[in-house]
DRENTORMI-158437 format. One line per field, with one value per residue (C-alpha): x, y, z; residue in three letters. Coordinates in steps of 0.1 Angstrom, whole numbers. Example, Ala and Ser with C-alpha at 12.3 -4.5 7.8 and 13.67 -1.06 7.14 Angstrom:
<sites>
xx = c(123 137)
yy = c(-45 -11)
zz = c(78 71)
resn = c(ALA SER)
</sites>
This chain:
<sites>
xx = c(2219 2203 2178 2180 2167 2148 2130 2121 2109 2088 2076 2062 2048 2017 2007 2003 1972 1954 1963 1948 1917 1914 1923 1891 1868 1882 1877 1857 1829 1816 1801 1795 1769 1757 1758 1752 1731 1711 1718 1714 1742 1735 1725 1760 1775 1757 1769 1802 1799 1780 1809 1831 1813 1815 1856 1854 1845 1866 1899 1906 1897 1914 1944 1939 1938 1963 1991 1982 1985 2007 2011 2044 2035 2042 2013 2008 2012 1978 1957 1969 1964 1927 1917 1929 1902 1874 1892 1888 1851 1848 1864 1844 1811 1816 1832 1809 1776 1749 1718 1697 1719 1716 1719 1720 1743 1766 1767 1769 1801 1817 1810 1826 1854 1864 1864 1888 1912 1913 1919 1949 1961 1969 1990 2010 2019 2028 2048 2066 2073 2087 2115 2140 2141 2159 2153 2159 2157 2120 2119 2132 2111 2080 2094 2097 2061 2047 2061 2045 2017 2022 2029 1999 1977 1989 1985 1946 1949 1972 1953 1922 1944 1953 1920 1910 1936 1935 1896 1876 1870 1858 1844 1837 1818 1847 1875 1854 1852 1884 1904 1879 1893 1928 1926 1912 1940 1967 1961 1968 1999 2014 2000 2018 2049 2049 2037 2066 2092 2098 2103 2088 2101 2101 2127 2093 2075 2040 2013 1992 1987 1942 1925 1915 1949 1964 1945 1949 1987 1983 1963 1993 2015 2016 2037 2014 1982 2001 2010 1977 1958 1980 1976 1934 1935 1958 1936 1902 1917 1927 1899 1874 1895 1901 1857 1859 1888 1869 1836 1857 1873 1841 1816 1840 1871 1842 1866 1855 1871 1905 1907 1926 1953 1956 1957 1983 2005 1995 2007 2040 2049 2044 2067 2094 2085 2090 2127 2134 2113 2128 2159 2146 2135 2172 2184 2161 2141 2112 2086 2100 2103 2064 2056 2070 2047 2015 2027 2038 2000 1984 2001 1991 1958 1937 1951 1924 1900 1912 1905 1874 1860 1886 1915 1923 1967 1967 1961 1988 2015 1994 1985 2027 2027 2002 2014 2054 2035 2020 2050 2056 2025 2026 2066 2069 2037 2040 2080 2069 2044 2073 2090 2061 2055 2092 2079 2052 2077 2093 2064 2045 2072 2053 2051 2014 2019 1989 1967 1988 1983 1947 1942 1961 1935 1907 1919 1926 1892 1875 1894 1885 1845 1844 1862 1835 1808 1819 1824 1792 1767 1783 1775 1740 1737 1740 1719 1749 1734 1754 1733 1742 1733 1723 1735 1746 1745 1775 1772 1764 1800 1818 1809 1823 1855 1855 1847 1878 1900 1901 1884 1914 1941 1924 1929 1964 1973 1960 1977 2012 2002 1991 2024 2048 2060 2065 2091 2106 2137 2167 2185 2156 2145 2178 2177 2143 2162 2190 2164 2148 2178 2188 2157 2159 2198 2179 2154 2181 2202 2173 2162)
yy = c(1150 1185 1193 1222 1259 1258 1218 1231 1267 1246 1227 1252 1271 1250 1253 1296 1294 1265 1287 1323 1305 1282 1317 1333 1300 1295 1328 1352 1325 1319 1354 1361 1335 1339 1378 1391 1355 1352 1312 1308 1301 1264 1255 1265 1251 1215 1220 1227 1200 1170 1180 1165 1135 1127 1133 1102 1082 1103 1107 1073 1065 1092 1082 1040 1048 1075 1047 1025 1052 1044 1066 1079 1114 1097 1085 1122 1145 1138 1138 1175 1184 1168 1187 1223 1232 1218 1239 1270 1264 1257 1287 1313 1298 1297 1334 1352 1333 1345 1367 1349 1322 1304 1272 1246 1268 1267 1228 1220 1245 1232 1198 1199 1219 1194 1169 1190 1196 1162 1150 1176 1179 1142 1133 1166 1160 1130 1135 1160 1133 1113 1138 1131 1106 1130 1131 1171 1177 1171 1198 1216 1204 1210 1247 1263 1246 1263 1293 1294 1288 1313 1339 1331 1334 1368 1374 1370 1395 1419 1421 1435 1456 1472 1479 1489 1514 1529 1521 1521 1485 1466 1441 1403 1406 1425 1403 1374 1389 1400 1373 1348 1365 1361 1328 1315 1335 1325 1290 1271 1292 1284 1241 1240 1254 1227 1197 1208 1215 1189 1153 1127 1101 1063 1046 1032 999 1000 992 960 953 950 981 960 951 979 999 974 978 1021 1014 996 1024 1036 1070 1079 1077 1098 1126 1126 1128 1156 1174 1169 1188 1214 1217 1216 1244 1266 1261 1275 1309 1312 1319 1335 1358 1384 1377 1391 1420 1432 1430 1433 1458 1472 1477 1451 1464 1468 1428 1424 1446 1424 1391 1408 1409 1376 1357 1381 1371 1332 1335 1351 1320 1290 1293 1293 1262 1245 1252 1245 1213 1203 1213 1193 1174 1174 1169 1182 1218 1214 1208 1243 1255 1244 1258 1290 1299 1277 1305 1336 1330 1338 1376 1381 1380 1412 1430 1454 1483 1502 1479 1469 1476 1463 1430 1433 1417 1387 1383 1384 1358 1337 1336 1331 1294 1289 1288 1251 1242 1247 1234 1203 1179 1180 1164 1145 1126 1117 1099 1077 1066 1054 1031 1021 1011 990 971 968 967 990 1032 1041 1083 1086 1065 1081 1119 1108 1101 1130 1153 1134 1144 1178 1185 1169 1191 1223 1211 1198 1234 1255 1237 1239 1277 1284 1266 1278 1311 1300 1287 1322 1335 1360 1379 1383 1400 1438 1467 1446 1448 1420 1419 1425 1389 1375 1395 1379 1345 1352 1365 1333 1312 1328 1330 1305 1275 1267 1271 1236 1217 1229 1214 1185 1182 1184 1155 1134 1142 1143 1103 1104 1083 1088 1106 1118 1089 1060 1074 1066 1031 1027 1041 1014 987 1003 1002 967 958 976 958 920 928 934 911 882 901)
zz = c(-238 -239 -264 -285 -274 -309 -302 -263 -286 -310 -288 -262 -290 -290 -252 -261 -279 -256 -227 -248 -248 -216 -193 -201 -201 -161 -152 -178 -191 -156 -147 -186 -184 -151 -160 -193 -207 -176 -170 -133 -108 -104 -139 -148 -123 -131 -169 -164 -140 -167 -194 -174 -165 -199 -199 -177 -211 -234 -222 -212 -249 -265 -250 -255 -296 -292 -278 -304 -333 -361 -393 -412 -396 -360 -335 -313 -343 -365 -335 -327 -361 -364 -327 -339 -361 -341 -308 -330 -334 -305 -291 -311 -305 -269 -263 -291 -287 -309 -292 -273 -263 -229 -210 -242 -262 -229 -229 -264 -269 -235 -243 -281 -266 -236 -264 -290 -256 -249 -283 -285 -248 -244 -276 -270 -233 -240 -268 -244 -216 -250 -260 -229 -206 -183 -150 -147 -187 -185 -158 -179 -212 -189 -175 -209 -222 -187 -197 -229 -216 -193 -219 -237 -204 -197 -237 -230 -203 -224 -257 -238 -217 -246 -261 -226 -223 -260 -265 -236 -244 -210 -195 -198 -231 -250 -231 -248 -279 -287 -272 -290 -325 -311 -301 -340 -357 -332 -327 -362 -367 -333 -334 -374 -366 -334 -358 -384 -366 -336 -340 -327 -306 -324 -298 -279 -278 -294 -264 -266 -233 -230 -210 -184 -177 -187 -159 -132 -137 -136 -105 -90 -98 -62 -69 -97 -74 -50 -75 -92 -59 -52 -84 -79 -46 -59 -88 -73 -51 -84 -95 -68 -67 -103 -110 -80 -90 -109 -87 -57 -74 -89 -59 -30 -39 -68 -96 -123 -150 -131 -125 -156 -145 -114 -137 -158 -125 -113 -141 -149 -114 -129 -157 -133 -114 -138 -138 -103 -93 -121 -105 -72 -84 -93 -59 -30 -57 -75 -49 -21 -42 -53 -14 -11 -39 -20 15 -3 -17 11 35 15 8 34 35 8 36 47 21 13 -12 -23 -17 -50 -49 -18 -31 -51 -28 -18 -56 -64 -38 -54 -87 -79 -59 -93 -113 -93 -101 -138 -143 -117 -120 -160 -152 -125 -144 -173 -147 -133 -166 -167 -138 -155 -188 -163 -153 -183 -209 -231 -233 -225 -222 -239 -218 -184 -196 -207 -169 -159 -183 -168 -134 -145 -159 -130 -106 -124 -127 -91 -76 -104 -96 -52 -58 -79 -65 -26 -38 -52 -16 -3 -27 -39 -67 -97 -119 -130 -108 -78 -41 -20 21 42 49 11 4 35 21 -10 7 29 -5 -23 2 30 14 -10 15 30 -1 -5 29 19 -13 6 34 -1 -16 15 8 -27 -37 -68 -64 -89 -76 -77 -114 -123 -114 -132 -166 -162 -159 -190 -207 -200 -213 -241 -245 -241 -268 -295 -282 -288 -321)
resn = c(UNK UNK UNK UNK UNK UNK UNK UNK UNK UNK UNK UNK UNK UNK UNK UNK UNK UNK UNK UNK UNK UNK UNK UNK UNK UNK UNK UNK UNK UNK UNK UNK UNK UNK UNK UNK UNK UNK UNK UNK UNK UNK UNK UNK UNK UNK UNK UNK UNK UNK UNK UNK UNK UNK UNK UNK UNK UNK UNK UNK UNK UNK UNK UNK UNK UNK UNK UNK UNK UNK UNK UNK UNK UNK UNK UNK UNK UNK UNK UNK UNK UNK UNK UNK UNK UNK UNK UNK UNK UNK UNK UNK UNK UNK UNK UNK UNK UNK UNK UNK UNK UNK UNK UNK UNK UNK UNK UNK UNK UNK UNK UNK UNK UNK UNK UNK UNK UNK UNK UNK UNK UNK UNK UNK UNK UNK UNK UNK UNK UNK UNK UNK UNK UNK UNK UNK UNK UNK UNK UNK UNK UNK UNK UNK UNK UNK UNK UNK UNK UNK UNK UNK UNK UNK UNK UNK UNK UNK UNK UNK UNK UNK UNK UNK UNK UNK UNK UNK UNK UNK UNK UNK UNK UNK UNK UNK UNK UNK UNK UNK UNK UNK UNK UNK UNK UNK UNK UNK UNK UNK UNK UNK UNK UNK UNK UNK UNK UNK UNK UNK UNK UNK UNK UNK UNK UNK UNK UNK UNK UNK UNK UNK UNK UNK UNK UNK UNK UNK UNK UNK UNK UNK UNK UNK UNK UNK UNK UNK UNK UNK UNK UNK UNK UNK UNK UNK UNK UNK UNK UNK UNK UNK UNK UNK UNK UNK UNK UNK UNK UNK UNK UNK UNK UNK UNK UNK UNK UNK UNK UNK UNK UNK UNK UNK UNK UNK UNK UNK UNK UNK UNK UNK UNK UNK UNK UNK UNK UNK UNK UNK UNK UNK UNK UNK UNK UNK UNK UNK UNK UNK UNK UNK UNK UNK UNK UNK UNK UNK UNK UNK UNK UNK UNK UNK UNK UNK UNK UNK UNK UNK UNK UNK UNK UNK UNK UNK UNK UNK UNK UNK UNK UNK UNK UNK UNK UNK UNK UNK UNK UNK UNK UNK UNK UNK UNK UNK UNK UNK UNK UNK UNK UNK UNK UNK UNK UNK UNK UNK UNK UNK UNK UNK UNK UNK UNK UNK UNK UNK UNK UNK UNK UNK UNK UNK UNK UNK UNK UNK UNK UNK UNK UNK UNK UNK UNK UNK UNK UNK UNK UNK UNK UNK UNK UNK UNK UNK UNK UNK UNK UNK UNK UNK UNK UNK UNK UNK UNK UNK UNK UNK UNK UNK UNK UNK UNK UNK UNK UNK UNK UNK UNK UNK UNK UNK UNK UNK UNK UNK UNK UNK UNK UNK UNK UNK UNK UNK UNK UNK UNK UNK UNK UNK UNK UNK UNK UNK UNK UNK UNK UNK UNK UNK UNK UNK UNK UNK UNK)
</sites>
């Protein structure tokens, strides 16, 4: 059975704010701190880098306690509603640091913030893979959540727009700044009306299985290794272009305070997107249409490389191209993972979402530290200089060209090999929800 516009509304609402505020750390916090706060190339690489070593600890733990969770307010609700405020701190100390701030102020605001994501990113994709157990309703679950996300990507891009247009308000310092404010007032509005509004799923059976075994029986999960391999190559691709994204507009096209035009565009072109590889997705399948996302932006990457000073609309059609691949990326993993989970049901007899999407976060972070720190510390390895006022070589600005645009494209290609054989298909999903369901049938028959 469908679920209603306004649930698939509420729902989404959450994933605008978390998207407001993650857009700039990806692709504004980088060069501000490298930039304006003077923390060298490689330190921040290396910081960005030990946050996430400690997500390896977190998340798995986050989402162990998060499965076993059980209040009258549901088991994924009051962790969302305990992370909000500490995301808001967060948020505002990181994008409006206080003078004088440097390496430590870097680590101890990424560090509280990887934990706040964590301890609301993983009870609320899980609850999401809980609303439908749908083969193509959680495509369609996941597409409207991606577009909200979407929407409140391009709303960090918009809002300084705006007071770029009207105020003469540019540059990483003021995008910081003024999507920092947006992000704090947004944010609780946007996670209460999602906490209030959409149920929770209680038709599940409370996990007791031990870690240890628990992870051995993930491990044997042969489709989830596949997707989430796929998903780290993908990501670690995103993320070396997305720090290098305004790095390449400002020292090779030379129009800095234009790049947020070209974001605007890039993630306009994703919402248009969302639908149509949703729809995709019903047509040839799920994996086969997110092969197609990968070759898409694995083909239209490299034309960056021919681009120079001056040529900042005519990246405009390979950007277009870029962000209509996106749109797969951000609808079809997310439904994807809802149906390996299913297997794991089968197997285990319990519903562990939480512990799945805390290895899916995991993956996700590491994938975004590993491409940050590979694109940072390349460029350190050049010695490209990022400072204001400073020249690079013709050959310091070819390897960032070769950095943003040819690099990825390899990691893209190999995402599609890794995710060629997947298995799970419309058809074999629904014979894993009529086992589920006869052995749902047997336990109320022997209750």
């Amino acid at each position: 059975m469908k679920l209603k516009k306004s649930t698939l509304f509420y729902y989404s609402l959450a994933e605008m704010p978390i998207n407001i505020a993650l857009f700039p750390i990806l692709v504004f916090i980088p060069k501000f701190y490298t930039g304006e706060m003077g923390v060298p190339l490689a330190l921040a690489a290396n910081i960005i880098l030990a946050v996430r070593i400690f997500d390896v600890f977190t998340d798995p733990v986050v989402g162990y306690i998060n499965d076993r969770t059980n209040t009258k307010w549901g088991r994924r609700r009051p962790w969302i509603a305990v992370a909000t405020p500490l995301l808001m701190v967060s948020i505002y100390m990181l994008f409006i640091p206080p003078e004088g701030a440097g390496a430590l102020h870097l680590f101890l605001w990424m560090f509280l913030l990887s934990i706040a994501t964590t301890m609301l990113i993983i009870p609320y994709y899980a609850w999401g893979a809980e609303l439908s157990p749908d083969y193509n309703e959680r495509s369609r679950i996941t597409g409207w959540r991606s577009i909200s996300g979407v929407v409140g990507s391009l709303s960090a891009q918009l809002i300084p727009t705006i007071a770029l247009v009207f105020f003469g308000l540019g540059g990483s310092t003021n995008v910081l700044y003024i999507v920092g404010i947006a992000s704090v007032i947004i944010m609780p509005i946007c996670v209460f009306l999602t906490v209030l509004k959409v149920p929770e799923s209680k038709d599940y059976v409370k996990s007791n299985i031990s870690p240890i075994k628990g992870f051995k029986i993930m491990l044997e999960n042969s489709p989830f290794k596949r997707l989430i391999m796929a998903f780290m190559f993908g990501g670690i691709a995103f993320s070396i272009t997305i720090p290098l994204y305004l790095f390449f507009i400002a020292y090779v096209l030379m129009a800095e305070e234009m790049a947020i035009f070209m974001l605007t565009f890039f993630y306009l072109t994703n919402i248009v997107a969302v639908p149509f590889w949703v729809w995709l997705s019903k047509q040839i399948g799920k994996h086969k249409a997110y092969m197609c996302s990968f070759a898409m932006i694995a083909f239209a990457h490299p034309f960056y490389l021919l681009l120079g000073e001056g040529d900042f609309w005519w990246m405009l059609p390979i950007t277009i191209t870029t962000g209509f691949a996106a749109g797969g990326f951000a609808a079809l993993p997310n439904s994807m993972k809802a149906d390996v989970i299913d297997l794991d049901t089968v197997k285990s007899g319990e519903n562990r979402s939480g512990l799945f999407f805390s290895s899916w976060s995991l993956t996700s972070k590491l994938a975004g530290s590993v491409g940050t720190w590979l694109a940072l510390t390349a460029l350190s390895w050049i010695s490209f200089n990022t400072g204001t006022d400073v020249n690079n070589s013709p050959t310091q600005l070819l390897g960032l060209k070769l950095l943003f645009s040819t690099l990825p494209s390899f990691f893209f290609v190999t995402a599609i090999i890794i995710i060629w054989k997947y298995p799970i298909t419309e058809e074999m999903h629904s014979k894993i929800r009529n086992k589920l369901n006869k052995s749902k049938k047997e336990k109320l028959l022997e209750a």
